[in-house]
N, C-alpha and C positions, 0 to 999 in steps of 0.2 A: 153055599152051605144052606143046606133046610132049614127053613122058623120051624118052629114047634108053638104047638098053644098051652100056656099054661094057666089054668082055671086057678083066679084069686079068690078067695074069698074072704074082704079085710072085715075087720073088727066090729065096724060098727052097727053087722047088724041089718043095712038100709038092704041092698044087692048084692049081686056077683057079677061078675063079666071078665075079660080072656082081656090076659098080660101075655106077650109074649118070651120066649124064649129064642134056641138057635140049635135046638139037640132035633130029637125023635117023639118019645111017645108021649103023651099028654101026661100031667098029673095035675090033681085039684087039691092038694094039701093048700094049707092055710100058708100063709107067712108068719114068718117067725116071728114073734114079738118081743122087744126089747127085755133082754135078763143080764142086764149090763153087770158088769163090774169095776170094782173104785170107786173114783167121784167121779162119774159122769150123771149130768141131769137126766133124766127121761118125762119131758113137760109133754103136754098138750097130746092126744091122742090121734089118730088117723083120719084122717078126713077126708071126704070122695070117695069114687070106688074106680078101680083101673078098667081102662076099657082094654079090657083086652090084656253160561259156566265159561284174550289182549292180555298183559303186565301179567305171566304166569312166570314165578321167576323159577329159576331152577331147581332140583334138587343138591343138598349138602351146603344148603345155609343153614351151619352149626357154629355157635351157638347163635339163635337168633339176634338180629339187628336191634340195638337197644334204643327204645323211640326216643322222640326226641319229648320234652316237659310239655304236659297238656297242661290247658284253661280251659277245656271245655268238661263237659261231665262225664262221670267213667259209669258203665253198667253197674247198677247196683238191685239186688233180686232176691227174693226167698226171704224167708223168714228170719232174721240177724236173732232172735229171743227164742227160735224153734228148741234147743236144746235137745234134739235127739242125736245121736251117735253118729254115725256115718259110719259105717263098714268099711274096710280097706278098698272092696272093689265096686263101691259106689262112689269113690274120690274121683278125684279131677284127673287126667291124664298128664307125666310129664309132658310138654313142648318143649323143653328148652334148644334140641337139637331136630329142628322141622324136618320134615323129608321135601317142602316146597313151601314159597311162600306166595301168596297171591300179592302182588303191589311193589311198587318198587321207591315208596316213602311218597309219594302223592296221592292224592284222594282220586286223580282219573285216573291213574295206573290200577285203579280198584274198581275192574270192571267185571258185572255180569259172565264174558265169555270167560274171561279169569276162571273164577269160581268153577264155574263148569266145567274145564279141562283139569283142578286140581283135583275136582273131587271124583272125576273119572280117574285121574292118577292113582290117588290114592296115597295110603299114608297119613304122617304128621301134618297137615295146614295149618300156621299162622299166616296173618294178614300184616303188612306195611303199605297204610295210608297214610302216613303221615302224623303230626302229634294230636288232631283234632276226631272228635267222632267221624263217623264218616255213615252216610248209607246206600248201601249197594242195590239199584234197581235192577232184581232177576227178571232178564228178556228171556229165561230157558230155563226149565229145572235143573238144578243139579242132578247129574242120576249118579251112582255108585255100581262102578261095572265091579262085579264078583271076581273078578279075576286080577282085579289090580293089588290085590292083600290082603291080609287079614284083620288089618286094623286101618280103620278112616276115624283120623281125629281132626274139625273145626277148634279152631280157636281167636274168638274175635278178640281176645285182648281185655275186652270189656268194653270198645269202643264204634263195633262193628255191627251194624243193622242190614237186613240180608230180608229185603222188602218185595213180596212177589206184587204191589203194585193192585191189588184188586185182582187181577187178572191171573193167577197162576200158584199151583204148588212151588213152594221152593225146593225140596229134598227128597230123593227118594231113592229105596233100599227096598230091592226086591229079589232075595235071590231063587224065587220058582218063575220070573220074566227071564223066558227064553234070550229077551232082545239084551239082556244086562249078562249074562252069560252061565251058562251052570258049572258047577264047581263041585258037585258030587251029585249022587244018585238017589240024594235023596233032600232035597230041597228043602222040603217043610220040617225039616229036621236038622240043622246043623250050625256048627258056633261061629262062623264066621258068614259074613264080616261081621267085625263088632264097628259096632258106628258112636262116635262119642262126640255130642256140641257141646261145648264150654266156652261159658262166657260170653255169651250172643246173645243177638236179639234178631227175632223172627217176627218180622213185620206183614200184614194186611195180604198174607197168603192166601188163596183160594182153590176150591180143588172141584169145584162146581160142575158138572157136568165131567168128572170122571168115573170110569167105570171097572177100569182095572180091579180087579179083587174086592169089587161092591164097592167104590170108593172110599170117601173120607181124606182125612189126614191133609186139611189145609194151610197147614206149614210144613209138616212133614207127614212121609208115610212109609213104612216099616213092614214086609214081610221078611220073615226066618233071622238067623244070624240069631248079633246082641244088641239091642241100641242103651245109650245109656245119656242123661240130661241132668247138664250140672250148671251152677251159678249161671241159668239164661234166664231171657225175656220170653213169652208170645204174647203180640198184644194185637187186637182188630182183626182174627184170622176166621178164615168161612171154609163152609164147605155147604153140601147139597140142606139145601131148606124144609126138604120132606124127603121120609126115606122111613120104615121100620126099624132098619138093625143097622144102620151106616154111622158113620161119627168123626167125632176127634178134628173138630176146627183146626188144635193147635195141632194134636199128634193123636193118630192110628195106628196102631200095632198089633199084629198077626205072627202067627208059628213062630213065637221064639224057642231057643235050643234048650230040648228039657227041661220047658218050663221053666227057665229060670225068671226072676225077677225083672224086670225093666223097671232100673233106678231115678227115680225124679228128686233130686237134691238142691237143695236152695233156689225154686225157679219161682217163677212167679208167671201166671196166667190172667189176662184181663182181653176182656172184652170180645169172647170168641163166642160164635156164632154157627149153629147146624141142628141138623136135623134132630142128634141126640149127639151124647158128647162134647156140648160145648169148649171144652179144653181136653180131656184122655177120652178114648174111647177103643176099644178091643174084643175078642173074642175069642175065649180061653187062653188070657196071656195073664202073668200075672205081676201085679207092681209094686213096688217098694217106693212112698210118696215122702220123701224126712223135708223139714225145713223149708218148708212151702206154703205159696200163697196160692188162692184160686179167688179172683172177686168179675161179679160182672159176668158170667160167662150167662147166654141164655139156649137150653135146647129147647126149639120154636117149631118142632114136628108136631104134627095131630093126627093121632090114633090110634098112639101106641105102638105095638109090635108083639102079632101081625095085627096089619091094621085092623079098626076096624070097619065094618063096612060104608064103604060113602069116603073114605078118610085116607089120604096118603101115606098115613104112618107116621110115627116118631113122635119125638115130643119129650123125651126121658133124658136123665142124668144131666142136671144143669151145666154139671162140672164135671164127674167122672159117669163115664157109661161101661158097666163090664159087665159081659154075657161070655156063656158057654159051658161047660161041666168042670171039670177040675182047674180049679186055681185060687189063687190068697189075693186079698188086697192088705196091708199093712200102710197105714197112715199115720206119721207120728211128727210129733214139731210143727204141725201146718195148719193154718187157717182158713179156713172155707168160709166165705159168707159174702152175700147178695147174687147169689146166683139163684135161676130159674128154670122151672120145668113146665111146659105148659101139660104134662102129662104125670109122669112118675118121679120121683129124685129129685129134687132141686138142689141139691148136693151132691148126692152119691144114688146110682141105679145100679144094684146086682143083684142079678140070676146066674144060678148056678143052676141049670136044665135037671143035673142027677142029684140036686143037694148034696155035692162033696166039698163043694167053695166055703173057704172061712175067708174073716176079714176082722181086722185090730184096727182102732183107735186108740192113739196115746198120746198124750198132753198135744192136746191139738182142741181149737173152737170151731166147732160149724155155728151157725147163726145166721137168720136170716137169707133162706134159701127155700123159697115159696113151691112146693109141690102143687097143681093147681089140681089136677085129675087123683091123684093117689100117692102114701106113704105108708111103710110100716106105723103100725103104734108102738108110740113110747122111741121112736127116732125120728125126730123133726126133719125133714128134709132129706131121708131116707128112704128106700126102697130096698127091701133086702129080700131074697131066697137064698140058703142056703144050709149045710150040715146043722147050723147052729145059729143060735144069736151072738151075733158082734162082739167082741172082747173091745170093753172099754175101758182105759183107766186115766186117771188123771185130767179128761178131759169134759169139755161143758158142749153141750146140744140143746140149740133151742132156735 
């Protein structure tokens, strides 16, 4: 996909210099500046200037195996005070009747190659390790072949950590890779599969040195279908360390169907690490965030996007990274704070290339998420282009 340059020219006055985008033709409009509504704060003004997969058990274990009493601790994520709504189809998936179960009540029966041949299967996965946490070192991504159904649903239980080890993406959904199979004629366009993780945790995944579809997505990564992320973890996950427009430590997501929404529900993000995107990062895709944490996350690129010159790139959206022309971000119920940008966003980065993109905040805190190169004024840890200034209500920024 082509960068595009997009000439900033913030507030205060000092310079200008070229923020990138991911469309076509240049435009030098200003950034939007904060005309919030509700209570939200608008402190502190702008500052800087932007440069620029063994034990697979079989199918028709229904109803699933009822574990045995744990002691140990059960996944627990998202925001429990977020109080925003939930939509019916940003809920959790039934499992109660799996179409496969990875394990067979031991924690070695809960292996890597497991994983990988369920989720090539396809279908309902639950996990039986046993009554204790357990966590799974991926020697292999999972890949999601297109042809095994229409629906791939994870479900750890809440006890299940799914660890690519430093070394490796753990998940991936691509229905325009020839090698995962095609399912219609039109790739970058269609609803299935829908990919659903509930209740998991996404461990110290890396996606470093991939290049499939400009990389990213160092625990998972998502082109076409629906994916959807409900009561999980990512915590310590990497992807490329410089890059302009690359992202998404935790999760990467491209062409979903009709634009719909990619749902992030009670999850909670720490300590992800990339280029831009330290936890979400996409390109014209758009998200629905309720019930969520994001802390700790750092994008550690320099240059921005497209770089600039002398500069590798990147450097944006400490936490979320969204570029492209049409699409919404809606954030409500979540908490954003201590995350970093060493470029634009220490929060939140979005451009919308034709300014059609809106974006809501609602009772939700950002705080403490240090832009170091540039932010909109009048949103702390913000970076925004788009149709409008941000619909805020109920919420605090500082």
């Amino acid at each position: 996909m082509r960068l595009k340059l997009v000439a900033v020219l913030l507030l205060l006055g000092v310079a200008t210099a070229t923020l990138p985008g991911c469309g076509g033709a240049t435009d030098d409009r200003q950034p939007v500046t904060a005309a919030a509504t509700g209570t939200a704060t608008a402190p502190a003004p702008a500052t800087g200037t932007p440069g620029g997969r063994s034990g697979l058990g079989g199918p028709g274990k229904s109803p699933s195996p009822k574990p045995s009493p744990s002691t140990g601790a059960v996944l627990k994520a998202g925001n429990p005070n977020g109080g925003a709504t939930v939509p019916a189809e940003a809920r959790a998936v039934d499992t109660s009747r799996p179409t496969r179960t990875v394990g067979t009540g031991t924690p070695a029966s809960c292996t890597s190659d497991a994983v990988v041949r369920a989720v090539a299967a396809g279908g309902i996965i639950t996990f039986d390790c046993g009554p204790e946490p357990v966590t799974i070192r991926m020697k292999a991504t999972a890949k999601v072949r297109n042809k095994a159904g229409a629906r791939i649903v994870l479900d750890g239980g809440g006890k299940v950590t799914l660890s690519g080890g430093g070394q490796r993406r753990i998940l991936y959904l691509n229905t325009c890779d020839p090698a995962q199979g095609f399912t219609t004629s039109h790739c970058q366009n269609q609803d299935h599969p829908q990919l659903t993780v509930h209740t998991l945790t996404f461990a110290d995944g890396n996606s470093t040195g991939e290049r499939t579809e400009g990389g990213g997505g160092g625990a998972i990564f998502v082109r076409g279908g629906r994916v959807k992320v409900v009561n999980s973890r990512f915590t310590g996950n990497r992807c490329n360390r410089t890059g302009p427009d690359l992202g998404g430590a935790a999760l990467r997501v491209l062409s979903q169907y009709d634009n719909k929404p990619v749902y992030v529900v009670n999850s909670t993000f720490t300590g992800g690490v990339c280029a831009n995107g330290a936890a979400l990062s996409s390109i014209g895709v758009s998200w629905t965030v309720l019930n969520s944490v994001f802390t700790g996350n750092k994008a550690i690129g320099s240059g921005a996007n497209p770089a600039r010159s002398g500069t590798p790139g990147g450097g944006s959206g400490g936490a979320i990274y969204c570029d492209g022309n049409e699409f919404t971000v809606r954030i409500a119920g979540t908490l954003i704070e201590n995350n970093h940008a060493n470029e634009g966003g220490g929060a939140i980065f979005f451009v919308s290339n034709n300014r059609t993109g809106t974006m809501k905040i609602e009772r939700s805190t950002l705080r403490r998420n240090p832009s170091e190169g540039f932010e909109t004024q009048g949103l702390p840890g913000i970076f925004f282009l788009g149709a409008r200034p941000p619909t805020i209500t109920s919420s605090r920024l500082s």
